[in-house]
N, C-alpha and C positions, 0 to 999 in steps of 0.2 A: 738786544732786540730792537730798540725805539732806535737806536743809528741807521736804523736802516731805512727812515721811514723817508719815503719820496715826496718832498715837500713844493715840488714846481705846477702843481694845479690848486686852481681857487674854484670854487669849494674845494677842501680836499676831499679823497676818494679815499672808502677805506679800504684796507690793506692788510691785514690780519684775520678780520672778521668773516667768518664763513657761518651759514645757519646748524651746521652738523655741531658749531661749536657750543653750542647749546642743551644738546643731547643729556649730558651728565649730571646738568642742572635743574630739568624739564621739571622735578617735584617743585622746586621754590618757587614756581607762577604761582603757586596756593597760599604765598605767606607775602604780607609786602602788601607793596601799590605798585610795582614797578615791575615788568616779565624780564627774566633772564636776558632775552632778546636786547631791549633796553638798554639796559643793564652793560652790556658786553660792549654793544656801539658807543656810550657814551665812556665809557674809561678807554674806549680807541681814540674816541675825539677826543679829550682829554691831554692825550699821550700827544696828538699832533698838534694839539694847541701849546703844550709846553714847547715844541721841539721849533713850533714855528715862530714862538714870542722870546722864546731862551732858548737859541742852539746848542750853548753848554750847558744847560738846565739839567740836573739829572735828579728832584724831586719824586716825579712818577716813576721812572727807572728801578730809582731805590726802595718804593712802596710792592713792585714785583718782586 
């Protein structure tokens, strides 16, 4: 999945992240400090931050 990620624009853009992907999850905004939403973009940024500081990096890879 994370090979794919197109890393030629600064800021990167994301690219997995759709709001429908939230859906599933919508109870857990009641538990936490942090909404789904959140939640979803920052393990994207994440994912493009490993991939743009360590091309070989497969730490978050392996965490999916």
């Amino acid at each position: 999945m994370l090979k794919s990620i197109n890393l030629k624009f600064f800021p990167p853009s994301l690219q997995f992240f759709k709001p429908e992907h939230c859906k599933p999850f919508i109870g857990l905004d009641n538990i936490g400090e942090f909404s789904i939403e959140f939640l979803l973009v920052a393990i994207e940024l994440v994912a493009i931050q490993e991939k743009t500081n360590y091309p070989n990096g497969t730490v978050t890879e392996n965490l999916y």
